[in-house]
C-alpha positions in Angstrom: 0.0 0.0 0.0 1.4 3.6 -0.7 -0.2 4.9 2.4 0.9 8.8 1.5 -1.6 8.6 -1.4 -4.0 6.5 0.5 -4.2 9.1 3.3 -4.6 11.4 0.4 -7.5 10.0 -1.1 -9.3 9.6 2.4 -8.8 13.3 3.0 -9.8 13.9 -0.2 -13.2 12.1 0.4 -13.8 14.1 3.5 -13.9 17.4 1.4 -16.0 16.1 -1.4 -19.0 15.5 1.3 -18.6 18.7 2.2 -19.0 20.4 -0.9 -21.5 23.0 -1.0 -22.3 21.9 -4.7 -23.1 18.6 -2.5 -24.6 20.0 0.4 -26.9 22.7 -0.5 -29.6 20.7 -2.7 -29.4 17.9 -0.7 -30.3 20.4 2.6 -32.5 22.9 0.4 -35.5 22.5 -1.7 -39.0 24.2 -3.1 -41.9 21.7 -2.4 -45.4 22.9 -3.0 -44.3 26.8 -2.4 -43.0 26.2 0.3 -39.0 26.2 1.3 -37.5 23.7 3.1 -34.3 24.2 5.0 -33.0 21.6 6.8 -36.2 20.5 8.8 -37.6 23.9 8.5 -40.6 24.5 6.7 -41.4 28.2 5.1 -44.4 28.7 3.0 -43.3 31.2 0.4 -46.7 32.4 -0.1 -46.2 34.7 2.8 -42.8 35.9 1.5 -42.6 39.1 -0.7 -38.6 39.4 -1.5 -36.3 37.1 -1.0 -32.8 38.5 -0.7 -29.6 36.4 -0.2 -26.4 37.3 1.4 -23.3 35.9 2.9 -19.4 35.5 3.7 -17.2 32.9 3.9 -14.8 30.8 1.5 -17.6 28.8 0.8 -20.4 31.4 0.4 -20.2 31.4 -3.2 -20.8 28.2 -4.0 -24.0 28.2 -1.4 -25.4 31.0 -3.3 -25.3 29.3 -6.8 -26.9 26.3 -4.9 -29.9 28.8 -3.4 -30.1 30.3 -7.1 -30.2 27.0 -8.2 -33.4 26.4 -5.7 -35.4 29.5 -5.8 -34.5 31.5 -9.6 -36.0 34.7 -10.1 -37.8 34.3 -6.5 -34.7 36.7 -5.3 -34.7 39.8 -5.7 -31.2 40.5 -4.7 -28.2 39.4 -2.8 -24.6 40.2 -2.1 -21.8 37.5 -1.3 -18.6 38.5 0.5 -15.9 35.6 -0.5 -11.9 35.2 -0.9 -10.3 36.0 -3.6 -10.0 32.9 -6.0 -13.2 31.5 -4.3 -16.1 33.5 -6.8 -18.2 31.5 -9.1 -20.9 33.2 -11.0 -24.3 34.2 -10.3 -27.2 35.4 -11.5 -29.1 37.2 -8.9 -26.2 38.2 -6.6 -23.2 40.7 -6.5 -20.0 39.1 -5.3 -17.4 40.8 -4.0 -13.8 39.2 -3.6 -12.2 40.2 -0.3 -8.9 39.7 1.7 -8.6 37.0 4.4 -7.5 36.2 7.0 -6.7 39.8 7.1 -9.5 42.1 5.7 -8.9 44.8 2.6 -10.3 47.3 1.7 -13.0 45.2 0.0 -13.4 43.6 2.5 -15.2 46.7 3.8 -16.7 47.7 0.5 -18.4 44.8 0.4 -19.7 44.6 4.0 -21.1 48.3 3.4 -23.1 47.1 0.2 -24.5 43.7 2.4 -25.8 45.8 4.9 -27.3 48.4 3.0 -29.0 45.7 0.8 -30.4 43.9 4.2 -31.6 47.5 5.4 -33.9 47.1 2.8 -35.9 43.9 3.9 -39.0 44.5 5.3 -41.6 42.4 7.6 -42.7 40.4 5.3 -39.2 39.7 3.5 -36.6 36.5 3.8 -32.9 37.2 4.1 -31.2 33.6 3.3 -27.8 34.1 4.8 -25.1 31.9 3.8 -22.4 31.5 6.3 -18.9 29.6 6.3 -15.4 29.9 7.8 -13.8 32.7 6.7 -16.6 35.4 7.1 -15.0 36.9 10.4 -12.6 38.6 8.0 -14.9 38.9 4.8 -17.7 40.5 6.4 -15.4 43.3 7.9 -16.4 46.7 9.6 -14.9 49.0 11.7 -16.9 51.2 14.7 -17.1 54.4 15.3 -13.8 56.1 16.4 -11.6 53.6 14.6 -10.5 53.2 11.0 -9.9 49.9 9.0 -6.1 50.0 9.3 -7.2 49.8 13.1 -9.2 46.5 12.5 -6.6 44.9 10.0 -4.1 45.3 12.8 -6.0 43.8 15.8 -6.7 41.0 13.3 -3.3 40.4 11.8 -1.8 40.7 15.7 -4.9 38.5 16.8 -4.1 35.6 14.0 -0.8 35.2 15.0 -0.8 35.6 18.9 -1.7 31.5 19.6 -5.3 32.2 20.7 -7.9 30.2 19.7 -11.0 31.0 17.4 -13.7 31.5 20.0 -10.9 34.0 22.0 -10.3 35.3 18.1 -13.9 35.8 17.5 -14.5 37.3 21.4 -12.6 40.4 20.1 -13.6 40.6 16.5 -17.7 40.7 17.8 -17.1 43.3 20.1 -15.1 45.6 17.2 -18.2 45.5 14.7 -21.6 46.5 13.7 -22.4 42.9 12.1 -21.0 40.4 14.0 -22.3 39.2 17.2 -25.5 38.6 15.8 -25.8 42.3 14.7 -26.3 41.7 11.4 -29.9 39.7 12.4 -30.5 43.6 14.3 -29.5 44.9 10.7 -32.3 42.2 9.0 -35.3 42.5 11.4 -38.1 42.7 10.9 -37.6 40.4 8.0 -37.7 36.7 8.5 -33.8 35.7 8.6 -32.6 32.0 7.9 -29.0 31.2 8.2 -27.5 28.2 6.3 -24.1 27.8 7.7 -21.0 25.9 7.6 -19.1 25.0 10.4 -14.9 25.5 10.4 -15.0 25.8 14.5 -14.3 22.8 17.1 -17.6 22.0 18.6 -19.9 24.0 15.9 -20.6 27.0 18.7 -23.3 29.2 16.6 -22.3 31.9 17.7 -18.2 31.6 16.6 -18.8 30.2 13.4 -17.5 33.4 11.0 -18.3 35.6 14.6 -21.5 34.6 14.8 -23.2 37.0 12.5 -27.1 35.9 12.9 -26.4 34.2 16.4 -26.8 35.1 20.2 -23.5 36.2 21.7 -23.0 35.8 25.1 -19.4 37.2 25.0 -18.7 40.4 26.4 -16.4 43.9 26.2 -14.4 42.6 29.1 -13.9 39.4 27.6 -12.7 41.1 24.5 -10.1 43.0 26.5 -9.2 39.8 28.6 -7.9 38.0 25.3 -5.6 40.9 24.3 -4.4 40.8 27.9 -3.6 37.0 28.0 -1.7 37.1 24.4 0.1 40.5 25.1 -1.1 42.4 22.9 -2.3 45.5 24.6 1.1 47.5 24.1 0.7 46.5 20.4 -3.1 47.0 19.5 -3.7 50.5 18.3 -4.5 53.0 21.2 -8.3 53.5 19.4 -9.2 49.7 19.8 -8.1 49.8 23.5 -10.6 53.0 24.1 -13.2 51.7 22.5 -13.3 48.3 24.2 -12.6 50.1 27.6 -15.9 52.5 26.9 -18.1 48.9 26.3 -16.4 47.7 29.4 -18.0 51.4 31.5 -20.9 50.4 29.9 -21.1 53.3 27.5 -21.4 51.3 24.5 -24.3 48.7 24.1 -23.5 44.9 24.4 -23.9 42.6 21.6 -27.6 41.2 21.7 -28.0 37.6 23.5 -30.7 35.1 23.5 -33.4 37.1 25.4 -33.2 39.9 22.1 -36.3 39.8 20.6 -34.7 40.3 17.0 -34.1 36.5 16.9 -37.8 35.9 17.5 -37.6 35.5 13.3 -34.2 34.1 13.3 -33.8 30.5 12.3 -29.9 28.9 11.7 -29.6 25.6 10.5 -26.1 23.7 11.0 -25.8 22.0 7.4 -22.0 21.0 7.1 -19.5 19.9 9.6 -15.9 18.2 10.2 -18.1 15.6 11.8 -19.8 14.8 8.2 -16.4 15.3 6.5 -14.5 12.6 9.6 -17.5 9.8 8.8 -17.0 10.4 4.6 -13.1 9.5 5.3 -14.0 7.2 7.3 -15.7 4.8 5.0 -13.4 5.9 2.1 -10.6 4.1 4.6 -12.8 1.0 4.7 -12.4 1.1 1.0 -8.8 0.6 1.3 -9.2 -2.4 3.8 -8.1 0.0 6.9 -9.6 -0.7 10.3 -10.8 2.9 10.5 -11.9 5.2 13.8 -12.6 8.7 14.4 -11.0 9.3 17.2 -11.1 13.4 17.5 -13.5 16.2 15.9 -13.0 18.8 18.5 -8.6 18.7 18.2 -7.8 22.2 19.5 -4.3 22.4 21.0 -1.0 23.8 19.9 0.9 21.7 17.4 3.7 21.1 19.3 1.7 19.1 22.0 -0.6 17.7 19.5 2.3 16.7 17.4 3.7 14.5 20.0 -0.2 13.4 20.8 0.2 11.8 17.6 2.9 10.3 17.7 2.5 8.8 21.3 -1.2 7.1 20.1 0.7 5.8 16.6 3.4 4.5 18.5 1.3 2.5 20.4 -1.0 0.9 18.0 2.9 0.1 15.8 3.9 -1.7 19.0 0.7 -3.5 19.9 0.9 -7.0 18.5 -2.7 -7.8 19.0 -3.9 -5.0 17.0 -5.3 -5.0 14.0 -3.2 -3.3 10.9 -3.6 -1.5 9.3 -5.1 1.2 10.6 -6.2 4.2 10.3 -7.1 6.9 12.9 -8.9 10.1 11.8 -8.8 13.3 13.5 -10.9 17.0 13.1 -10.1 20.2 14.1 -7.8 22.9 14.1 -4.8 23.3 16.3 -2.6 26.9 17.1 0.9 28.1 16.2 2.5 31.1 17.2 4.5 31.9 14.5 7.5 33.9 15.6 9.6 33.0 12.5 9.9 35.0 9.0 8.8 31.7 7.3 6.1 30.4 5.0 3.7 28.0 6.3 0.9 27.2 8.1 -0.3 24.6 11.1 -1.3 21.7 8.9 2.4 21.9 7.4 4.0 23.3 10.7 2.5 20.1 12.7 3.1 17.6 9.9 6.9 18.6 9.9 7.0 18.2 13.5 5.4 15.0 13.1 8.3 14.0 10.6 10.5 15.1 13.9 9.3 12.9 15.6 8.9 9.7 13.3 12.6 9.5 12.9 13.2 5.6 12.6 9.7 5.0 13.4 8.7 3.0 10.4 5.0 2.2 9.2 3.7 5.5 10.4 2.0 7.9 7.6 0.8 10.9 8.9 -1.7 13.8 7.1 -2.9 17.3 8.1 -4.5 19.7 5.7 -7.1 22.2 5.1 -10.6 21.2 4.2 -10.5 25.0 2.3 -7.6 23.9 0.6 -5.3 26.5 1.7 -2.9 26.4 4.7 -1.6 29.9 6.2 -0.1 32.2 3.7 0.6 29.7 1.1 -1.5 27.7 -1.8 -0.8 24.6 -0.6 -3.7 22.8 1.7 -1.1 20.9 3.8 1.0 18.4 3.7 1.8 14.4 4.3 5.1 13.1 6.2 6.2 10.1 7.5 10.2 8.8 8.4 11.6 8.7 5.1 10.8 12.2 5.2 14.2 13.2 7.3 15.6 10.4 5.2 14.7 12.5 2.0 15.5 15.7 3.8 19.1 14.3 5.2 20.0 13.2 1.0 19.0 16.1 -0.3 20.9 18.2 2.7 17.9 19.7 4.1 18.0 20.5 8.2 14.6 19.9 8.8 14.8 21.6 12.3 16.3 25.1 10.9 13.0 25.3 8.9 10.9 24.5 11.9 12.6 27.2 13.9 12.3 30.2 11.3 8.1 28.5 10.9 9.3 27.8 7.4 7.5 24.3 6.6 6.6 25.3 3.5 9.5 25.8 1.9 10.5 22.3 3.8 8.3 20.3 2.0 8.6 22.0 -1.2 11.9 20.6 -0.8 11.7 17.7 0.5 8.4 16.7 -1.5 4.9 15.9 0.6 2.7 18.8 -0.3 -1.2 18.6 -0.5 -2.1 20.5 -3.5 -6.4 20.8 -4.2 -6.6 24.6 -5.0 -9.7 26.4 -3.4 -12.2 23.5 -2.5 -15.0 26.3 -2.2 -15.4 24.7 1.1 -13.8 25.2 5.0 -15.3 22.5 7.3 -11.6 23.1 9.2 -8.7 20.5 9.4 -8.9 17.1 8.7 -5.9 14.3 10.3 -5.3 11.1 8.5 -2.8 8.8 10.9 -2.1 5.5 8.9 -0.5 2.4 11.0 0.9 -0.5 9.2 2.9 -3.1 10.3 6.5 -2.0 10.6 8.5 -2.7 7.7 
């Protein structure tokens, strides 16, 4: 078995049932005038327009799915997606945008959703389509900062090691849209949200900042996360002020559960690394591997999850009444503090310190990559490794550990070979971990 291009084709699977081009009709349809989402039910005879918005990598895609469904039923929409990730449509604008940092279109095109939503009346629907990504897409700034302010806090924010929900905590609390202000921006209009989900544990309200969800995060919470990762020296001076005046109270929270705005708010869950872990799964038993999910919540830094890895592979390798091979599958989306001038990201940082740590170990494979297709600040989704990956790296005179330090893995593998290439999937369900156990050679 070439287990590097088995564990390929199993992560591959895992993004394929994911798809929106998958996902969408087989969630979403028009039955007797009436549209169901998910097992929600809403008669269209009521409806007048029918606009359609969203932001994410994957938001694109969703919308030519939704125009696919309901034609010249919408009126309007706007789509916020990356750059690379557009498709075309019919009934709605797209605009491309920066991420994970936000441009300037970023803002353009968050000023154009919002107007468009302003416009929905009572008897309206807003579809909003919703996937990772949209905390940067759908970008604004309030009042006393600038956008140079909110590219900063997020570029600092991406960087410091914190996780997405501490990420998002800040990134609600410095907008007019997130934290379920954009459902204040749509009501009185009925508001569904098709989302997908790129955050451990699918938490509502910190997939893309929670846009049309309850937030239950507050201005003091916001600070708190810039004062664990250090960053209050480095944030600019009107992002501390402005958090500080929420904190006194002066500014109004972001609306929770008891706001009656999401009386006519519905958001339906419709892809997940859960969906995309079973969809390898099988795929594996297609190969003849005794397959397990063992993880879709991973969260930790790669360092420690690294040797996680390792430990649990080394184990099954040694276990003589185990059953091999094997495969274990993992979801999720560790952290890396990047404090080197290299190119990479944590699916290739973690699957080079895998290769650390699989020196002589043989029949260990190990994968990490991107559902979205893209890891860091490269076009690569992530990579493969396993112990003949120093032995490449040692022929060709690579040090392996001098690109580790400088957070180089990139250029690592581009040397060394084990790069996942898709391009943009149109997706982001998060990370996806294939570990592959055979017998040792």
């Amino acid at each position: 078995m070439d287990a590097r291009k088995t564990a390929e084709e199993i992560f591959l699977a895992g993004v394929r049932s994911v798809m929106p081009s998958y996902l969408i009709p087989s969630r979403v349809a028009v039955r007797d005038n009436t549209l169901i989402a998910g097992n929600h039910r809403f008669p269209l005879d009521m409806v007048n327009d029918i606009f359609i918005v969203g932001a994410g990598k994957a938001s694109a895609l969703m919308a030519a799915g939704i125009e696919n469904i309901l034609g010249n039923r919408i009126k309007a929409g706007h789509i916020i997606t990356k750059y690379g990730h557009a498709c075309k449509l019919k009934y709605a604008e797209i605009t491309e945008a920066g991420h994970p940092v936000p441009d300037e279109n970023s803002f353009k095109g968050t000023n154009s959703l919002t107007e468009l939503v302003s416009r929905a009346g009572s008897g309206d629907l807003v579809i909003c389509l919703i996937s990772g990504g949209g905390s940067a897409l759908l970008a604004d700034h309030p009042e006393g900062c600038t956008p140079e302010d909110i590219k900063k806090v997020n570029d600092l924010l991406v960087n410091s090691g914190a996780c997405i929900s501490e990420i998002n905590s800040v990134r609600k609390h410095l907008s007019n849209v997130k934290g379920g202000q954009l459902a204040r921006l749509v009501y009185p209009a009925t508001l569904v949200s098709l989302i997908l989900s790129d955050v451990p544990g699918d938490p509502l309200d910190v997939i893309a900042s929670g846009p049309t969800a309850p937030d239950s995060t507050t201005f003091e919470q916001a600070l708190s996360v810039l004062t664990k990762y250090n960053l209050l020296t480095e944030v600019p001076q009107s992002i501390l002020d402005y958090l500080q005046s929420g904190c006194e109270g002066l500014i109004p929270e972001t609306p929770d559960e008891e706001d009656t705005i999401f009386k006519k708010v519905t958001n339906i869950l419709i892809g997940t690394n859960s969906l995309a872990l079973e969809a390898c799964r099988q795929k594996a038993f297609e190969y003849n591997l005794n397959a397990v999910i063992v993880d879709n919540e991973l969260q930790g830094d790669t360092s420690s999850v690294a040797e996680y890895m390792v430990e649990i592979a080394s184990g099954f390798l040694a276990d003589q009444n185990e059953v091999k091979p094997v495969c274990l599958l993992f979801g999720g989306e560790t952290t890396v503090k990047m404090t080197g001038s290299g190119m990479g990201g944590r699916n290739q940082h973690l699957a080079l310190q895998v290769a650390m740590l699989l020196q002589n170990k043989q029949g260990i494979t190990f994968l990490s990559s991107g559902t979205d297709g893209n890891d860091g600040n490269t076009e690569v989704a992530g990579a493969v490794s396993d112990w003949l990956t120093l032995v490449t790296a040692e022929r060709k005179n690579i040090d392996p550990a001098a690109f580790l330090e400088n957070f180089d893995s990139y250029h690592f593998f581009k040397k060394a070979g084990g790069h996942i290439i898709t391009g943009p999937t149109m997706t982001n369900v998060m990370d996806l971990m294939v570990l592959i156990i055979e017998n040792e050679a």
